[in-house]
Steps between C-alpha positions, in 0.01 A plus 500: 500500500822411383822333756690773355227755608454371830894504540537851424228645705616309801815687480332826575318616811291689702503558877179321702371536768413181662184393758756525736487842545362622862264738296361239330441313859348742659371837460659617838831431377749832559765337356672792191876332474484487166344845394743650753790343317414539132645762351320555200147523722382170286314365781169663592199415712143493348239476696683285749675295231887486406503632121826489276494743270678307191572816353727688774603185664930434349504153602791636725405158773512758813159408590591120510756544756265700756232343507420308809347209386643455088193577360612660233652263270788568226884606474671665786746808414763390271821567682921494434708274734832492501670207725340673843428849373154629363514754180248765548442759195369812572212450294442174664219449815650515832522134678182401757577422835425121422725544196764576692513263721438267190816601300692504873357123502670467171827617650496865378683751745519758284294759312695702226263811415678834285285721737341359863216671609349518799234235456750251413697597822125417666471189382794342532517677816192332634628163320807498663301539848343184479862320413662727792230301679588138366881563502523502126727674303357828409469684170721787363417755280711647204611778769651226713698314217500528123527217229830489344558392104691192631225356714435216260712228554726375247454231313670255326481441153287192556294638779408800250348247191326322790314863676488608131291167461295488768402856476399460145297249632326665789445802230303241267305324773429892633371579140263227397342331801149629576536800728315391769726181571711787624267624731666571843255658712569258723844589562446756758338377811688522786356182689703345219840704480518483874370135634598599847401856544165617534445872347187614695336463810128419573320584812170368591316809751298224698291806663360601151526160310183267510660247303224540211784283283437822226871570497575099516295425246619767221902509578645379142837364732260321672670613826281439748354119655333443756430168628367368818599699806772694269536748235836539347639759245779427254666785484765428291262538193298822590547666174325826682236525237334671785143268396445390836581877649257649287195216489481536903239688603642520864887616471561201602830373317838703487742451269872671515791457287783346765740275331599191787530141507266262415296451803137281641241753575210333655203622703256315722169513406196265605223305296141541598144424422232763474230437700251722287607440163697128581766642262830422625737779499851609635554769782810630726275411819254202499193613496133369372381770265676545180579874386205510230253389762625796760437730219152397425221718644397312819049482516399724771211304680375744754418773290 
């Protein structure tokens, strides 16, 4: 195959959906974000599995910016921004919640939109919550304030060769670089947006956890360590794939959306040794009989 062949193709793509994905982790997995959000139904389940149908699916990058843990790799929506307001067409899909908070990131504080529709009024309703929270600037709708034909700044005759330059150049780099060097799934997790907020909180039930490690072990933030006498959880980067919700067999992990500082959250547990199986094992109370051992069918000998 040819450079020029391999060039070309590499400009085109498809969505994917990576091993990432909490369907592909576990069959429990509850998590729909991304066939909630898609608008052209592209994403389907079969037989447990995430499916893209190639043939409905627009390529519109919705399902990039919902999903929990950026499994699915490729473009996010292509969007208009003008100094710090965002250009929505009607035709257009609506902004995620993470996208919002993205372009408001960015510096947007505006969203011009010919006709805004309740959903929008939603979401940036429920965006502008969280920044409420964090004492940011929130964001206005067309119906608060409307984009005027001046809003560009002016430039001078040397400034204008120079944005007429480097645009040209952004426009080339945009057109021939392989697609997925401008991948940006990435962009739109809000451990990174926010280093000193934490979106979610996680609760540990110690009367219905065993600490059978299920929920430790299969958390893709990797949340969750638990060392010596303690077990911490980082909840700055719960993503609230809900994995560790939906693997435990007991109810025994809570997860909320609550947007507050970054804080430690740590729990006391203890480290034993089974004396039946010599396993060792953690519990909330020391004890010498780990939880698979209570289970077990104890002999009756005076039958």
């Amino acid at each position: 195959m040819s450079l020029l062949t391999n060039w070309l193709e590499s400009l085109s793509y498809e969505l994917e959906i990576s091993e990432a994905c909490s369907k592909k982790k576990s069959p429990l997995s509850t998590c729909t974000a991304c066939m909630d959000e898609c608008p052209q139904g592209a994403l389907i389940l079969e037989e447990g599995n995430l499916q893209l149908d190639d043939q409905a699916c627009s390529l519109c990058g919705v399902c990039i910016t919902v999903c929990p843990q950026q499994a699915i790799k490729g473009q996010a929506p292509a969007r208009k921004v003008i100094q710090d307001y965002l250009l929505l067409q009607d035709d257009s899909p609506l902004p995620s919640f993470m996208e919002l908070l993205y372009f408001h990131k960015k510096g947007v504080r505006f969203i011009q939109k010919a006709s805004v529709n309740e959903e929008l009024g939603r979401r940036v309703g429920k965006a502008n919550e969280i920044l409420n929270v964090m004492e940011l600037d929130p964001i206005l709708t067309a119906e608060n304030i409307s984009l005027k034909e001046d809003a560009q700044p002016k430039l001078s005759r040397r400034g204008f060769f120079t944005k007429l330059s480097m645009d040209s150049k952004k426009t080339i780099l945009s057109s021939v670089t392989p697609v997925k060097w401008r991948f940006n799934e990435g962009s739109f997790k809000s451990s990174s947006l926010y280093h000193d907020w934490s979106f979610h909180e996680v609760r540990i039930i110690e009367e219905k956890c065993t600490l059978c490690e299920a929920c430790f072990n299969i958390c893709p933030s990797h949340i969750f360590t638990l060392e010596h006498d303690t077990l911490k959880i980082d909840e700055k980067n719960c993503c609230r794939c809900n994995l560790c919700v939906d693997i435990c067999q007991y109810s025994g992990i809570q997860l909320a959306q609550s947007i507050h500082k970054v804080r430690e959250v740590a729990y006391q547990v203890h480290q034993n040794e089974c004396t039946t199986c010599r396993s060792s094992f953690y519990s909330w109370e020391e004890t010498n009989e780990c939880e698979i051992c209570k289970r077990l069918e104890k002999p009756n000998f005076f039958l």
